[in-house]
C-alpha positions in Angstrom: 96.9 108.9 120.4 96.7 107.8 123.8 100.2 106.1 124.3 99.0 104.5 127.5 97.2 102.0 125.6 100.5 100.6 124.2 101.5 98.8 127.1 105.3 98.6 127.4 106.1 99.8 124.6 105.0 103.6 126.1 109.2 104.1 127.1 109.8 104.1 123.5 108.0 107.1 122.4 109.6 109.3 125.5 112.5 111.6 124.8 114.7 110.5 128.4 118.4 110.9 127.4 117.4 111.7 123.7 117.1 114.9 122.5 113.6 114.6 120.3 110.7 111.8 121.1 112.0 108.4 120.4 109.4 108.2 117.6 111.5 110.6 115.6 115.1 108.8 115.7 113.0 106.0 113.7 111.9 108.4 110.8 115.9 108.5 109.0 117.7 106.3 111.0 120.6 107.8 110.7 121.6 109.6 114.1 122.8 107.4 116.9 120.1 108.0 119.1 118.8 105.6 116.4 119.8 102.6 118.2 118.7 103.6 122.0 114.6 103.6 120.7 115.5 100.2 118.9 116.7 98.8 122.6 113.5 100.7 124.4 111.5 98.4 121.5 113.7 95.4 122.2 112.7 95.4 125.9 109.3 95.9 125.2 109.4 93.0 123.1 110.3 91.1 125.8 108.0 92.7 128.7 105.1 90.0 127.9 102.1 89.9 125.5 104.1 91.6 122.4 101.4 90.3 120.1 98.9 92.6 121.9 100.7 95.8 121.9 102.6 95.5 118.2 98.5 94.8 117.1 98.0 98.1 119.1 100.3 99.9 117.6 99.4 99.1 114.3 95.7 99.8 114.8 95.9 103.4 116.0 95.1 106.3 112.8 98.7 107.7 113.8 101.3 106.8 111.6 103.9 107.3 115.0 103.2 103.9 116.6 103.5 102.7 113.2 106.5 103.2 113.2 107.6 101.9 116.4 105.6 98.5 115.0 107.8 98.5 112.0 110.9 98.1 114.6 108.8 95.9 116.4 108.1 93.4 113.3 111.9 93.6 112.5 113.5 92.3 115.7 111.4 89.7 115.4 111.3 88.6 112.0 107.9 87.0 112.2 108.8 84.2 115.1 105.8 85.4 117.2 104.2 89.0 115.0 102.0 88.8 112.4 103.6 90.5 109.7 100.2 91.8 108.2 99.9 94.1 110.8 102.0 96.2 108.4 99.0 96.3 106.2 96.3 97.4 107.8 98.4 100.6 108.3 99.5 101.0 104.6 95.9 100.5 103.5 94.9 103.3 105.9 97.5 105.5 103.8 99.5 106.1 107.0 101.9 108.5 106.6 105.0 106.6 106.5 104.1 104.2 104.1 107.7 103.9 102.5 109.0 102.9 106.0 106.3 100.1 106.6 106.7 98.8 102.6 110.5 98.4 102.9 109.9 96.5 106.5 107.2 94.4 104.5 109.7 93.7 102.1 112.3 92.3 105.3 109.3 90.5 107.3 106.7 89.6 105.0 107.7 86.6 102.7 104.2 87.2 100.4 105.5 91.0 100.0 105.1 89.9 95.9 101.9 88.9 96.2 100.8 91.8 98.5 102.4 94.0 96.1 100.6 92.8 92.8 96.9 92.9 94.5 97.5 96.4 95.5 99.0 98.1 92.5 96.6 96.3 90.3 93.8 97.6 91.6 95.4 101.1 91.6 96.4 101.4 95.3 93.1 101.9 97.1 93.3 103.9 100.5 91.0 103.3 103.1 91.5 106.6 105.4 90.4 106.3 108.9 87.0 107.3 109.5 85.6 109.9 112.1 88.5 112.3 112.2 88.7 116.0 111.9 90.5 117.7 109.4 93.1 118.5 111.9 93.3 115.0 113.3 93.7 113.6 109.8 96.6 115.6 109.7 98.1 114.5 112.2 97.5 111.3 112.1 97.8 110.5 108.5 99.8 113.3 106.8 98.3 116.5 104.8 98.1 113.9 102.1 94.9 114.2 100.4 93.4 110.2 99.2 94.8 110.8 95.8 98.2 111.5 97.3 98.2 108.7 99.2 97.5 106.3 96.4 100.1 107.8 94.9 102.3 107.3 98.0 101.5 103.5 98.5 102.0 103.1 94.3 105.6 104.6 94.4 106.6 102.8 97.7 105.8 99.3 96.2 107.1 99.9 93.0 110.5 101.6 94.2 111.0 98.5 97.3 109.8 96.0 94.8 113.9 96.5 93.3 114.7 94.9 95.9 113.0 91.2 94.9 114.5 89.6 91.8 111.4 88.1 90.3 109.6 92.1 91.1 112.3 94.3 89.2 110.9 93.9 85.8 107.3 93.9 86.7 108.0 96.7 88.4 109.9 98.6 85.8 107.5 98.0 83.6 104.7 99.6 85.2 106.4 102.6 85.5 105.7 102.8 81.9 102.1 101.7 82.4 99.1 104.5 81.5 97.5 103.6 84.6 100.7 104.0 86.8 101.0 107.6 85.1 97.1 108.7 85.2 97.8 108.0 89.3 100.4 110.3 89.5 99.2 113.2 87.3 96.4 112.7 89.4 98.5 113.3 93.0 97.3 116.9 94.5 100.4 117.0 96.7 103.3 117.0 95.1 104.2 116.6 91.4 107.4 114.5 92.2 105.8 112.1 94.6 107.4 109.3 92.8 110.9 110.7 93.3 110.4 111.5 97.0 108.3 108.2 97.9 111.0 106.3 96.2 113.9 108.5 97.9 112.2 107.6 101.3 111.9 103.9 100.3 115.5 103.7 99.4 117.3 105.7 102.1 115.6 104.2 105.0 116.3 100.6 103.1 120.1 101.6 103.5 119.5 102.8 107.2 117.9 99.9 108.5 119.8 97.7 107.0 122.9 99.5 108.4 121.9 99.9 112.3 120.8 96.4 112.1 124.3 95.1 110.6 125.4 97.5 113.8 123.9 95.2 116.1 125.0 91.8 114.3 121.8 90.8 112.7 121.5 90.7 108.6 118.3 92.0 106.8 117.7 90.6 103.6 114.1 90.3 101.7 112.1 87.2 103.1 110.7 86.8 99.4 112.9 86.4 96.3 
């Protein structure tokens, strides 16, 4: 990850008065440093050109611009991003899949649609090509392709409570045969359901919390 190709969005990733690397106040949102790396994204924003460097962001292997994206895509509620930026990253089984579904959910009014295609067909994860094992890792997780199926499956399923006309599609297939072959399948861990889900509705709470702090209201864009 070469951050220089990020434009001005490079601040956001740099520790300064913070005591990790801004990247890392996005992953629980729930320290105060929290809402410094959403103003260093909130300039950027405004620098010039955001559609360039939120595309950036979104195309690298690493899942830590994705991140920073995800903010990105939230301050600006689709105005001027494309929302389906978000997925190119989940497809790639980027490692913080829960945090891009649940800003899907917020930006992306064809979330149910998006949703359907993908857990009908069982998830499918495209993983970056040309990495090294230690690359991937970085990059993407130690995840193996099975576990990130599994990932992309329980973060849909577990945001999806979020949309009325999803909850009892989605309740359903956690009955399904297909839904459970995935996860007997999942070579890193047996309880990726509970923790995918856990991820999907913690950060849910936090962003919708240091958002409220900042007077704006996230709600799902479909219903």
């Amino acid at each position: 990850m070469t951050r220089t190709q990020f434009g001005p969005f490079e601040a956001v990733f740099e520790k300064g008065e913070l005591a990790v690397p801004g990247y890392l106040e996005l992953l629980p949102l729930h320290q105060p440093g929290a809402q410094i790396v959403i103003d260093r994204v909130e300039r950027a924003l405004s620098a010039g050109d955001p559609a360039r460097w939120v595309a950036a962001l979104f195309r690298d292997v690493n899942w830590r611009p994705h991140l920073v994206g995800a903010i990105a895509l939230l301050l600006d509620q689709s105005e001027t991003l494309d929302s389906s930026l978000l997925w190119h990253a989940i497809d790639a089984g980027s490692w913080v899949t829960p945090q891009l579904v649940v800003t899907a959910v917020f930006v992306d009014p064809s979330f149910p649609e998006r949703a359907r295609v993908r857990v009908d067909a069982q998830c499918p994860v495209r993983v970056p090509a040309g990495l090294t094992p230690a690359e991937r890792h970085s990059a993407t997780g130690r995840d193996g392709l099975l576990g990130r199926n599994g990932k992309m499956l329980a973060s849909l399923l577990a945001a999806s409570a979020a949309i009325p006309s999803l909850e009892r599609w989605a309740a359903d297939l956690q009955r399904d045969a297909r839904v459970e072959q995935l996860f007997k399948d999942d070579m890193w861990k047996k309880d990726e359901w509970n923790s995918s889900c856990e991820i999907v509705v913690a950060w849910m709470s936090n962003v919708r919390r240091v958002f409220l702090e900042r007077g704006r209201t996230l709600a799902p864009r479909a219903t």
